[in-house]
N, C-alpha and C positions, 0 to 999 in steps of 0.2 A: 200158398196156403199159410193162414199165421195161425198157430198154436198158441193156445193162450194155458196157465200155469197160475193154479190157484195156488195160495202161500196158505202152509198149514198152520196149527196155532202153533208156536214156539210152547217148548214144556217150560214149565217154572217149579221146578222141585224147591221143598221144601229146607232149610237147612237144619237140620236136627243130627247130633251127634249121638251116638249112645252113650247113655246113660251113665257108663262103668268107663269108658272113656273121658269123656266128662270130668268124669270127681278126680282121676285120676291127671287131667291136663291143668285142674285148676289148680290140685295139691301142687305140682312141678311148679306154674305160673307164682304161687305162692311161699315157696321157698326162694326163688332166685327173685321176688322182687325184694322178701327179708336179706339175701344175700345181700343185696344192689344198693338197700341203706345202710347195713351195716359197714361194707367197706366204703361208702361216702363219708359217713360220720367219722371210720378210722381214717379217712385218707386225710381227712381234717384235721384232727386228733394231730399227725405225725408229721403234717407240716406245719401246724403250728407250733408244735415242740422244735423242730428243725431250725422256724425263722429264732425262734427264742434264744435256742443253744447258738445262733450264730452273729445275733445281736448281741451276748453275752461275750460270744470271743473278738468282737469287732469284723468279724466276717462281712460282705455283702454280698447275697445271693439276688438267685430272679426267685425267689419263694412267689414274690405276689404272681407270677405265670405259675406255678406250679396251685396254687391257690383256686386259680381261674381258671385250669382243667379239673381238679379235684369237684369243684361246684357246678361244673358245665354236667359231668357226668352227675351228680347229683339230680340236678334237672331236668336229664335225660332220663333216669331211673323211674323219677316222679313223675313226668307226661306219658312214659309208654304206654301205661294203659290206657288213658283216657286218649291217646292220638289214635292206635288201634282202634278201638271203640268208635270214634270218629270216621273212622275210617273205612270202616266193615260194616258200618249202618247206617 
C-alpha cells in the first residue's frame, strides 16, 4: 500500500524586531561604527607621524604595510554595513 504525504505550507514569519530593541541596536551599531572611523583616521594620523619621525632620523621602516593594514581596516569599517545590508536582503 503507498501512502501518499501532502507537504504543508512552510510558515514564512515575518522579521520585525521590537520596537525598543531597535533604537536601542541601532544606537550600539552607531557608536562603534563612529568608533571604527575615528581609530581609522587616528591609526593614519600615527603612522604617518611615525614614517615622518623616521625619515627624519634616516630610519627605514615597513610603515607603507603598516599603512596598508591601517586603510584595509578603514575599508572594512566603511563596507560593513552596506555588505550586511546586502546580505540580509
Amino acid at each position: 500500500m503507498l501512502t501518499v504525504f501532502q507537504a504543508a505550507a512552510i510558515p514564512n514569519p515575518t522579521r520585525q524586531a521590537p520596537a525598543a530593541l531597535t533604537n536601542k541596536v541601532d544606537l550600539v551599531l552607531g557608536i562603534a561604527a563612529w568608533a571604527g572611523t575615528a581609530a581609522g583616521v587616528a591609526g593614519v594620523l600615527v603612522t604617518g607621524a611615525m614614517m615622518t619621525i623616521s625619515l627624519k632620523r634616516g630610519e627605514s621602516s615597513e610603515h607603507m604595510s603598516r599603512l596598508g593594514m591601517v586603510l584595509g581596516g578603514c575599508v572594512l569599517v566603511a563596507t560593513a554595513g552596506p555588505l550586511v545590508q546586502f546580505v540580509f536582503n
